[in-house]
N, C-alpha and C positions, 0 to 999 in steps of 0.2 A: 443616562440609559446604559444597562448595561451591553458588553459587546462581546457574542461568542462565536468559537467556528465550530462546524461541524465536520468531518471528514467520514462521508456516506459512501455510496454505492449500495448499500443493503434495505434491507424492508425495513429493520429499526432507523436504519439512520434517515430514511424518507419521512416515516412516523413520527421521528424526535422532532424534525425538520418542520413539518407541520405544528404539530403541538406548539413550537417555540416561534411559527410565525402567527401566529393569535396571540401573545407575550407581549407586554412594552419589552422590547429588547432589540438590539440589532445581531443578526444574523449572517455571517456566513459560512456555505456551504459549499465545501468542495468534491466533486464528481468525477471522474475519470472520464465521462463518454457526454455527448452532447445527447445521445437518448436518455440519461440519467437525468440531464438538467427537466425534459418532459414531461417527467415523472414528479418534478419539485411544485410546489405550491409557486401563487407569484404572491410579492408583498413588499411595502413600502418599506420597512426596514429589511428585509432580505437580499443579497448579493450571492447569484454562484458563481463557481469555480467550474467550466465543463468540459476541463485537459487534463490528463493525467501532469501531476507537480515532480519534478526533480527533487533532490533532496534539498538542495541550495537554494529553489523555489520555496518550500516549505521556511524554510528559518528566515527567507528575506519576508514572506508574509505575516508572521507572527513577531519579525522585530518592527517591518511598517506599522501593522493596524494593532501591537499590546493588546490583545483579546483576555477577556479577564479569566475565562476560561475554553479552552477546546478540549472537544471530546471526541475521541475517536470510534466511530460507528463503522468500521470499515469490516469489512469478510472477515468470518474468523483464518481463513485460509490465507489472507493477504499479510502473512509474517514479516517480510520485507518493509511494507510501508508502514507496518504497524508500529516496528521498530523504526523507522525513520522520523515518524511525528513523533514518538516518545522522545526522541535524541534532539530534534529543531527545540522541542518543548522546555526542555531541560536546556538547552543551551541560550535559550531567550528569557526564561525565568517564569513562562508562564505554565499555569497550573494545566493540568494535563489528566483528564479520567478515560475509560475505557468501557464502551458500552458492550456486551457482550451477549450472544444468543445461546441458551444452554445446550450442552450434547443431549444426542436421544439415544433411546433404549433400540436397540441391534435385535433382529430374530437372532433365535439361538443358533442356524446356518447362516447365519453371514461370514465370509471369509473377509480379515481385513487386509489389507496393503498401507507399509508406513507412506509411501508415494505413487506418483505416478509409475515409475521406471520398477517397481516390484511389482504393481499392479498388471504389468504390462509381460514382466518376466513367468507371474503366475497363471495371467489367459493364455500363454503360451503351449501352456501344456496340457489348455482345455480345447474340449469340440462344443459345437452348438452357437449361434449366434446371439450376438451382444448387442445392448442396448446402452450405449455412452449418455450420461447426462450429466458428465462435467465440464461443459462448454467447450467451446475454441480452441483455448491459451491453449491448449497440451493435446490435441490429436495428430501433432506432428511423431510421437511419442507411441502415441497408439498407431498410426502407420507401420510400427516393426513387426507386427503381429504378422502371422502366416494366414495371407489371404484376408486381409483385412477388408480392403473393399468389396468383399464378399457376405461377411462374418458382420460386420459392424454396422452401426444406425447411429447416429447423431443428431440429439436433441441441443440446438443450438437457440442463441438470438438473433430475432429477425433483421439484423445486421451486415450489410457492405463487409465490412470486417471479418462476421462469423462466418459467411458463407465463403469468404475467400478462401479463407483457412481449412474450410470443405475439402472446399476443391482441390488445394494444393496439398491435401492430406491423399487426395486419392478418390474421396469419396464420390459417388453422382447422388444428382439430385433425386431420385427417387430411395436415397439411404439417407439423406436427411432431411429431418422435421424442425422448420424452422418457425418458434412460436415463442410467444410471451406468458409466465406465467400468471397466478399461479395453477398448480395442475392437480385437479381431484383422482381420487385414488382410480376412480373409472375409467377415467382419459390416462393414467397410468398404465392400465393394466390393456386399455384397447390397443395402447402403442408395444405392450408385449408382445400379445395376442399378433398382430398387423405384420410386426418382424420375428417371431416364431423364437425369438429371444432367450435364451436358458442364463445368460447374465443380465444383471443390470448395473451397472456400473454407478456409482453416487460416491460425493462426497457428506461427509455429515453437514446435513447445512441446517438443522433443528427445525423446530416448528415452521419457523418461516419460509426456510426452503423445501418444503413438502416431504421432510425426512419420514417421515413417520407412513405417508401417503405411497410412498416409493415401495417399503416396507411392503402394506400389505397389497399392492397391486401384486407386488411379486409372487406373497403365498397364496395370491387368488391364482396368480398362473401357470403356477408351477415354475418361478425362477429363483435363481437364486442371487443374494444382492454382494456384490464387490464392494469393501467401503475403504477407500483411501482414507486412512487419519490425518484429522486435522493435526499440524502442528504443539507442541508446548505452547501453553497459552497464559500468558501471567493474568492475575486475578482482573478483575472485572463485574460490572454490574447491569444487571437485563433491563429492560425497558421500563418496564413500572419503575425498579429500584431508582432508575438514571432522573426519570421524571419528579419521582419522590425528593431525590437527592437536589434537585436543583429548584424546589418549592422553598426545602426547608434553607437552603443556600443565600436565594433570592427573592423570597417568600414578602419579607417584612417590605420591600418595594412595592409590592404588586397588587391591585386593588383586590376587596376580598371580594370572593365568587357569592351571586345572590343567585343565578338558574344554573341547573344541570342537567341535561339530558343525556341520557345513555338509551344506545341504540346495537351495539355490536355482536355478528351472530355469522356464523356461518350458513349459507343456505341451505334448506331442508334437505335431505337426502331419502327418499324413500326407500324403504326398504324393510322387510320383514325379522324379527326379533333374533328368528336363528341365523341372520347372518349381520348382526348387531356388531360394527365395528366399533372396539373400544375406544384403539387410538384416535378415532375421528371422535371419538365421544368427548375424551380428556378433552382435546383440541380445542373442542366447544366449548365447554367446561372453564379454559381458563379465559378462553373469548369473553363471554358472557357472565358468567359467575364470579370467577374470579376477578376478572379487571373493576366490574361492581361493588365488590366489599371494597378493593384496595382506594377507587377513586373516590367513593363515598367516605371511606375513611380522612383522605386526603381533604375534600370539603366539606364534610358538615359540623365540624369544629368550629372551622372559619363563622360558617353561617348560625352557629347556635351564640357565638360571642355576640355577632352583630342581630342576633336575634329577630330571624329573616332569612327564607330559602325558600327554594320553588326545586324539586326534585321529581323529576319523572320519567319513567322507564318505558318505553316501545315493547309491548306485548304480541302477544296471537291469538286468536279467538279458537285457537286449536285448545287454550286451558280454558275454553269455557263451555260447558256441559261436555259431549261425546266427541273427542278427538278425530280423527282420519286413523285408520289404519296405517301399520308401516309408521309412525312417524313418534315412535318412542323414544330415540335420544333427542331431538328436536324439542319433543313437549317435557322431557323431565328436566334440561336444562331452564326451558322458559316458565316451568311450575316452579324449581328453585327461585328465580328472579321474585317471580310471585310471591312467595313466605317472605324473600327479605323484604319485597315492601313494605307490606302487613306492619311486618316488625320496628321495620325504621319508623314508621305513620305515628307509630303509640307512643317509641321511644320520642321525638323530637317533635310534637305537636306542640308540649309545651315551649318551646325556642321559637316559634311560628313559625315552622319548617313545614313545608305539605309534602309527603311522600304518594304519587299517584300513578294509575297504568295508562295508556292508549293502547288498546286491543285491537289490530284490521284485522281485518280478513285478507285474505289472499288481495296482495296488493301488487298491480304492473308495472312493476322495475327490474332495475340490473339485477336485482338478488336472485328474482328466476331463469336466470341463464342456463340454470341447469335442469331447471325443473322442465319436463316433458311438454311440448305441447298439449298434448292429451289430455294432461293434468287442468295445464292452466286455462283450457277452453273448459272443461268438466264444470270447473268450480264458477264460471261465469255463467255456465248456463244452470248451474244448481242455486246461486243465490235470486233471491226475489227480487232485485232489483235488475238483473238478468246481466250483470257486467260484474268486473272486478273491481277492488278500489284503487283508488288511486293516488298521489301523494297529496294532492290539492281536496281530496276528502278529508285526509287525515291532520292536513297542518291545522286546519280550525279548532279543533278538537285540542289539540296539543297546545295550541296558541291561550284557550279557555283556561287551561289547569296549570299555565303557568301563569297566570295574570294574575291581581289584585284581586277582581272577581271571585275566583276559585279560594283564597284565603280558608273558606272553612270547611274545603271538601277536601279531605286524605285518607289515603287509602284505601282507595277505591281504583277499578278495574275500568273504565270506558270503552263500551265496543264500539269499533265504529265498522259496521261488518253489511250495512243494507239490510240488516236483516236475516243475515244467515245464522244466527249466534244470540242468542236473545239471554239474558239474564231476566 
């Protein structure tokens, strides 16, 4: 069995961490914070790590356990330690890759700062109140400001640690928001709005750190965003890449895949056309769309050799006849998913592959956190069965069309809606 470490703190490195504790493989992961470790899956070959490691730490762990490979998922902002596992890596002789989150596209007013301490020289010689959303480590830094504890708001984590560092920065508790992400551009822009904000302070943290989200809260509010640059960053490969790379790596061990379900989506966002946000569109886009080509590509190879698959996609009854209003990037990403089923059904019928949908309807889970009340009572009292669905509606359904049973049904759409959505 193979044996790899992971060095996380990040949303990929949590994701990778996952992915690889479903793997015959042994796994460890190391974390800096013991809330990191909370965030880790549990699993019989998995071990974490929940301290921040020295450097002497790092090279005696990788001469004990010879890991056949580690990969470094760590911040792209965490240059020091990035640089310290590549040095343990190379001096122990094990192989060493680098998972990396890509930069985002900047409004065309964003001012940047190489660091902290220019970022901090150039609020200097602004008026209007700021909004910090680069954590902890460095509001010792931002305390030089004039009138700081006046001027500044700090979105920290809900941490012992972070709030000390609050406090001892100057700040009171009514200038800091202490939460866990991640943060949609609304709860962005209400935390502008709340502190009357004209900066917002960010570092690039891509996709996964709500870079894009930060963005346009800001040009909803009228602020403007501060972006400290990240660091030089020696090359590196993104989450799919890292995943792909370690199939084709480790592949020929690992039993071939017969079901696959993809399910991933951001929640609905309502909202009306003329204020159709792009970047939450893309967002989705590579959520859903894109993770779909890449992983489908990844397994139905496998499954066409072995001649045998079970493939099926988590729809919405929003593509089936009259949509909801407002809910147009929502339904053109989940009409894409749609075509490619279609497509893969006709391509791989002959392989006995089944390509097929589950469509609910409005279904009661975590995904509506953000959906309104309003919304979600509406839509219980508008279907005929007078409630919403719910997962135990939907697993039977899903359970059918990957079975043996199902063999001769592909590509085809399944509502499971009570009735609100009738084909």
């Amino acid at each position: 069995m193979y044996k790899l470490c992971v060095f996380g703190g990040t949303t990929e490195g949590r994701e990778l961490v996952e992915f690889l504790n479903t793997q015959p493989c042994r796994v460890t992961a190391c974390v800096a914070t013991e809330y990191g470790q909370t965030l880790l899956p549990e699993g019989e070959n998995l071990t974490v790590s929940a301290r921040p490691l020295p450097v002497g730490e790092i090279g005696a762990l990788l001469q004990a356990e010879r890991f056949d490979l580690v990969i470094d998922a760590t911040h792209p902002y965490a240059a020091s330690i990035t640089r310290s596992i590549a040095a343990a890596c190379e001096a122990a002789g094990v192989e060493h890759w680098r998972l990396l989150r890509g930069a985002s596209e900047a409004p065309e007013d964003a001012v940047f700062a190489e660091n902290t301490d220019e970022a901090v020289r150039f609020l200097s010689g602004t008026e209007g109140n700021i909004l910090l959303t680069t954590g902890s480590k460095e509001l010792s830094k931002f305390a030089a400001l004039p009138d700081f504890a006046a001027r500044c708001w700090a979105r920290v984590l809900p941490l012992p640690a972070s709030l000390e560092a609050c406090g001892a920065a100057g700040l009171s508790p009514s200038h800091i928001f202490a939460l866990q992400g991640p943060f949609s551009r609304e709860m962005d822009e209400a935390m502008l709005h709340r502190t009357g904000a004209r900066w917002l302070v960010t570092k690039d943290g891509g996709a996964a750190g709500g870079f894009q989200e930060k963005a346009a809260a800001a040009r909803h509010a009228g602020a403007r965003l501060l972006v400290i640059g990240r660091p030089t960053q020696e090359t590196g490969s993104s989450l799919p890449e890292t995943i792909g790379a370690l199939c084709a790596r480790f592949g020929k061990d690992l039993p071939c895949p017969t079901h696959f379900v993809h399910l991933p989506a951001l929640p609905v966002v309502n909202a009306k056309f003329k204020a159709f946000d792009e970047a939450r569109f893309q967002k989705d886009w590579e959520i859903q769309v894109h993770s779909a080509v890449k992983l489908c590509k990844a397994v139905l190879p496998a499954m066409s050799k072995a001649k045998f698959g079970r493939v099926l996609f988590i729809q919405t009854s929003y593509t089936i006849g009259c949509p909801p209003k407002n809910t147009a990037a929502y339904v053109m990403n989940k009409s894409a998913i749609g075509g490619l089923v279609k497509s893969l059904a006709v391509e791989y019928a002959r392989f006995g592959i089944t390509v097929n949908c589950v469509a609910p309807s409005m279904m009661e889970t975590h995904f509506l956190k953000d959906t309104p009340d309003l919304i979600v009572q509406a839509a219980a009292a508008d279907n005929p069965m007078s409630r919403n669905a719910t997962p135990e509606d939907v697993a039977p359904a899903m359970a059918f069309l990957l079975s043996e049973e199902a063999r001769f049904i592909t590509g085809i759409t399944l509502p499971v809606t009570g009735g609100s959505a009738i084909v």
